[in-house]
C-alpha positions in Angstrom: -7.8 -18.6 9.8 -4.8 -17.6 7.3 -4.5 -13.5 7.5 -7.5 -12.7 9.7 -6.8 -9.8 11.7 -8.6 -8.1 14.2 -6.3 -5.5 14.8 -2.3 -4.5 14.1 0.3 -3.6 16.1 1.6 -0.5 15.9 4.6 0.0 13.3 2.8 -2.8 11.0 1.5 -1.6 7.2 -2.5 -2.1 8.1 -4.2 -0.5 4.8 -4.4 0.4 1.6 -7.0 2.5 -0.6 -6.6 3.8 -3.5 -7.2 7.7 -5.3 -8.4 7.4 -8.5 -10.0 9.9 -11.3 -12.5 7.0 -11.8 -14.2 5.5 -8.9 -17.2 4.0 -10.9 -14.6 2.5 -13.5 -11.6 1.2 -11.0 -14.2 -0.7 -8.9 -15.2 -2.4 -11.5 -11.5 -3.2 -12.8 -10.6 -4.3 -9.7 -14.1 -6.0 -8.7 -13.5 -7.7 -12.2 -9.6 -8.4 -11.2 -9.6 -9.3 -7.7 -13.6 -10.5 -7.1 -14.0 -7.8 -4.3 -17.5 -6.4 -3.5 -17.6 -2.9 -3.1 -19.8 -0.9 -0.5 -20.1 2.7 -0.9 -19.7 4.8 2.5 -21.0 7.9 2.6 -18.0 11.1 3.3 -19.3 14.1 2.8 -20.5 16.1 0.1 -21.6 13.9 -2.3 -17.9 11.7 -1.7 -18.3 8.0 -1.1 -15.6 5.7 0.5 -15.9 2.7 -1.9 -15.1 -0.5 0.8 -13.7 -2.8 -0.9 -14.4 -6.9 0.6 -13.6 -10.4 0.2 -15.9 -12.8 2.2 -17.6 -9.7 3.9 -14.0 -8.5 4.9 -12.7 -5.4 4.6 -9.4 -5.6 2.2 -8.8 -2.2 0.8 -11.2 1.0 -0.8 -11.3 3.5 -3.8 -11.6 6.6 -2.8 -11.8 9.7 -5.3 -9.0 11.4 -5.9 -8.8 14.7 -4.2 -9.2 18.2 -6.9 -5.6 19.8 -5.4 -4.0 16.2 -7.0 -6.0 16.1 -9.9 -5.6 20.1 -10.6 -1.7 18.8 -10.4 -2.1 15.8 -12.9 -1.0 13.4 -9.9 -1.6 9.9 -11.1 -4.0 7.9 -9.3 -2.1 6.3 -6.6 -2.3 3.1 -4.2 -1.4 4.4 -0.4 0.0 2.6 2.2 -1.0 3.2 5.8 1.6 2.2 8.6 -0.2 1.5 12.1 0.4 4.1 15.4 -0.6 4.4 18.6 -0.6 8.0 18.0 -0.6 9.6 14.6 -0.3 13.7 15.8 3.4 12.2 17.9 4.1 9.9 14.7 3.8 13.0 12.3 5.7 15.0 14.6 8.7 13.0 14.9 8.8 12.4 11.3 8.8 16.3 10.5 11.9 15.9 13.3 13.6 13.0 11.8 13.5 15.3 7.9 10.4 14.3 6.4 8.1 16.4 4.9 4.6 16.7 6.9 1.8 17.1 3.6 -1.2 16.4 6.3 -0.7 17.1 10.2 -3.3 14.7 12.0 -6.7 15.0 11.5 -9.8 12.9 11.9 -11.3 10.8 9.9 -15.2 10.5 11.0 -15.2 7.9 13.9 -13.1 5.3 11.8 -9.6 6.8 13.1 -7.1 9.5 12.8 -4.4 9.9 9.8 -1.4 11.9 8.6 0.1 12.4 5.7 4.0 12.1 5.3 6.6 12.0 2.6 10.0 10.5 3.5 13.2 12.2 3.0 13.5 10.5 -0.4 10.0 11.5 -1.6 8.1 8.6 -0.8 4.5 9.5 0.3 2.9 7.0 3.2 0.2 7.4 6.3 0.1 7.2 9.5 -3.0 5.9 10.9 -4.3 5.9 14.5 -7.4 3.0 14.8 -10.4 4.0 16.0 -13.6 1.8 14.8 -11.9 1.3 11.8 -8.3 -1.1 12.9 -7.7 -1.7 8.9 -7.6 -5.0 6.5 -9.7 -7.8 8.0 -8.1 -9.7 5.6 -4.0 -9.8 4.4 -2.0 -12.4 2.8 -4.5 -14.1 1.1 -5.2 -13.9 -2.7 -6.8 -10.5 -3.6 -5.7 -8.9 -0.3 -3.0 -6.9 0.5 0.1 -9.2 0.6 3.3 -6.7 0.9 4.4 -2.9 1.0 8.0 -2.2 -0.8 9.7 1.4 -1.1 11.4 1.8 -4.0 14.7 4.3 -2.5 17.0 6.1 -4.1 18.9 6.0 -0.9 18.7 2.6 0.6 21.0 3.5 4.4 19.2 7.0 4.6 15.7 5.0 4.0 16.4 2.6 7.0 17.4 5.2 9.3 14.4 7.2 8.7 12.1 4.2 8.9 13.8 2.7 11.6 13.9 5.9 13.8 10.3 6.8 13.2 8.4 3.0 13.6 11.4 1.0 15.7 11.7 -1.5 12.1 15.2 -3.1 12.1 15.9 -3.3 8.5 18.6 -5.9 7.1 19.8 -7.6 3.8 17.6 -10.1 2.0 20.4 -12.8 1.3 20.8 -14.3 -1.9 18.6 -11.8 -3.3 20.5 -10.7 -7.5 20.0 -7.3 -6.6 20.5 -5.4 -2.7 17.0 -5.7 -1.5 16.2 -4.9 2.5 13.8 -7.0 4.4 11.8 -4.8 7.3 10.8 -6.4 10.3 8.6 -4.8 12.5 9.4 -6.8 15.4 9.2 -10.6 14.8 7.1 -9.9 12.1 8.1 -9.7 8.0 6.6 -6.1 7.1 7.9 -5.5 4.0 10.8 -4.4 1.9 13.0 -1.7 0.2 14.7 -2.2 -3.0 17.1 0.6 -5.2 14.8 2.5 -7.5 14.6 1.5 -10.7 14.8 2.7 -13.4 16.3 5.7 -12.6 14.5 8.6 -12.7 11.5 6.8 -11.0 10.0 8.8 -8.2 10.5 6.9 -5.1 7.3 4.8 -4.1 5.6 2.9 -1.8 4.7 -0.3 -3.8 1.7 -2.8 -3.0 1.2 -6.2 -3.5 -2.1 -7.9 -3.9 -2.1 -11.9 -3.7 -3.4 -13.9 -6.8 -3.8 -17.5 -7.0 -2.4 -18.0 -10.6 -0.2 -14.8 -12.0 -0.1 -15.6 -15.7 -4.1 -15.6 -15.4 -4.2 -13.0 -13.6 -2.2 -10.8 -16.1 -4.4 -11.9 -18.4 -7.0 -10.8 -16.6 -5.6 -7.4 -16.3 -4.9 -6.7 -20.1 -8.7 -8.3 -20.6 -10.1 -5.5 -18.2 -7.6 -2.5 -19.7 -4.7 -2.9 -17.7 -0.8 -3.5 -18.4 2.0 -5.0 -17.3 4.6 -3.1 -16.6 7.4 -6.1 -15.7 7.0 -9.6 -15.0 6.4 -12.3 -14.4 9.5 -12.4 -12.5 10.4 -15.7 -9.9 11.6 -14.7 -6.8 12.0 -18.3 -5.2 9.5 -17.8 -2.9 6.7 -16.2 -5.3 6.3 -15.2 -9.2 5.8 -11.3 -9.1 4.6 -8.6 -11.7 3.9 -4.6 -11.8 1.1 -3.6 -13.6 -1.0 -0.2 -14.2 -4.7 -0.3 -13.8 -6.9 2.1 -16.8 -6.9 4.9 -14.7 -3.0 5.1 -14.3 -2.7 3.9 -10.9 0.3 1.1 -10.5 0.3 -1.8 -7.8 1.8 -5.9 -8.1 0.6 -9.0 -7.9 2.4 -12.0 -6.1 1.9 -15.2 -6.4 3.7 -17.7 -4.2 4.1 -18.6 -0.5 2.3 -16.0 2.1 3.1 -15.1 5.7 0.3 -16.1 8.3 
């Protein structure tokens, strides 16, 4: 069916959780928001995974956000994981190619192995090597993960980083108002970067959740505590809107046509 996946090839944006000061509170925003069902997984001390599923598949979790990020007043942030076939060569080369390794490889249980990399323009992202756990079940389907975008203050250095470290070719969106890159990881549409605005804006990684119906589902969001930040905002191919969730953490919701 539309957006099953039982695996990714590597280079392809495969996950997505989310640290939050909150876990008991964001589940049920986004359980109220999105209609996912939450299973808690034990890891470690007291620490649950929350699993996060639509139809009994996996489409993102809520994880809690680590003390070192709180004890900096990080906001709670949405994370996008990038597919490898090995994430201890994929963190190397990217400490080669100027980014700044934040965590070398390490394992996570039995479900893979993950680094932790910001880009030469600050953007934070993973790199995750798929063990029992591959990633979303389900994309590009309403309340699943639908699109990854960085927000770059540097659009050419951006490319050449990405495109180095993952083999994306990146190239102009055309007819796009404002210069917008399309990434292609192969054949396949995986995701975008766009000039950072407004300025000032730390770059970002950016996710995209589908939703049927955006103007209810802003509503939806300012019912359950939420804001919108802009938007609604046509596109062509899809409306689009940023909003924050109570806890801080910022995402988007697109509504519109969907890759298969």
């Amino acid at each position: 069916a539309m957006g099953e996946r039982a695996g990714y090839p590597p280079g392809t944006f495969c996950w997505t959780d989310l640290t939050t000061t909150d876990q008991a509170a964001a589940k049920e925003f986004y359980g109220g928001l999105f209609g996912w069902e939450a299973e808690d997984m034990p890891a470690g001390d007291g620490v649950f995974y929350s699993m996060q599923r639509l139809g009994g598949r996996d489409v993102a979790a809520i994880s809690p956000q680590p003390q070192q990020q709180r004890d900096a007043g990080v906001p709670p942030v949405w994370n996008s994981y990038v597919s490898v076939e090995d994430a201890d060569a994929a963190v190397e080369r990217a400490g080669e190619l100027g980014g700044s390794v934040h965590a070398p490889a390490f394992d996570v249980m039995e479900a893979g192995r993950m680094g932790v990399i910001q880009d030469p323009q600050g953007a934070y992202f993973m790199v995750w090597q798929p063990r029992r756990h591959f990633g979303a079940a389900l994309v590009n389907a309403p309340g699943a993960l639908v699109w990854n975008e960085l927000a770059s203050p540097d659009l050419d250095a951006s490319s050449a980083f990405y495109g180095d470290l993952f083999g994306w070719t990146v190239a102009p969106f055309e007819g796009s108002p404002t210069p917008y890159l399309s990434i292609k990881n192969g054949e396949a549409n995986n995701g975008g970067i766009r000039e950072l605005m407004p300025p000032g804006t730390p770059p970002h990684w950016l996710v995209y959740f589908g939703v049927e119906d955006l103007d209810g589902a802003l509503a939806k969001v300012g019912e359950l505590g939420g804001t919108t930040l802009f938007g609604p905002q046509d596109i062509q191919i899809a409306r689009i809107a940023g909003v924050r969730d109570p806890q801080g953490a910022v995402f988007a919701l697109y509504a519109g046509q969907l890759e298969p």
